[in-house]
N, C-alpha and C positions, 0 to 999 in steps of 0.2 A: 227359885220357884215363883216369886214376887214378877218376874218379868216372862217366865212361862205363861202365869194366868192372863198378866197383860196383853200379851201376844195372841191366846187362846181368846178371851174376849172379845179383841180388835178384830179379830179374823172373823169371831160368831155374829157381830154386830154388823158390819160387810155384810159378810152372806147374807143376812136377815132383810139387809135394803136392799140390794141389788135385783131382787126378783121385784120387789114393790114399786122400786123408781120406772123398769121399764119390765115389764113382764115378759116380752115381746123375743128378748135378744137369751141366747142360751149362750152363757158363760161357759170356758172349754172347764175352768176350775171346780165348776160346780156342778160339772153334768153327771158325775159319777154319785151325788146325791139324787138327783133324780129318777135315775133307775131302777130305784125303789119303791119311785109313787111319792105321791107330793105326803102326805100324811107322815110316811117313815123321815122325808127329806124335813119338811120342818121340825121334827122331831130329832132329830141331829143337829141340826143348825141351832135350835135351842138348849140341846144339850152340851155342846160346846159355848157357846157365849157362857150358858151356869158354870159351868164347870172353870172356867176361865175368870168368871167374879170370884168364884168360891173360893180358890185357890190365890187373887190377887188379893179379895179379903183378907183370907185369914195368913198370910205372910206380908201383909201390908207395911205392920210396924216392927218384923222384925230384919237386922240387917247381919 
């Protein structure tokens, strides 16, 4: 689970910059979050990166 949250993270953390770095360019990965409207879309993209600490949190220190 420890490397799920990491992944989920890494992924939410991406998404989060790629629109910021260049606004401009529509990513084929991320187009299916926008479909929704930007409000639903960062609203996902935030809920994953949480979801992704939460889970690399709380199995951090167990192996």
């Amino acid at each position: 689970m420890k490397e799920l949250g990491l992944g989920l993270l890494i992924i939410g953390l991406i998404s989060l910059a790629l629109p910021l770095i260049n606004p401009n360019v529509q990513y084929v990965f991320l187009k299916w979050i926008n479909n929704w409207g930007p409000a639903v879309a960062w609203g996902i993209r935030g809920g994953v990166t949480l979801l992704g600490l939460a889970l690399w949190l709380g199995f951090k220190n167990r192996d």
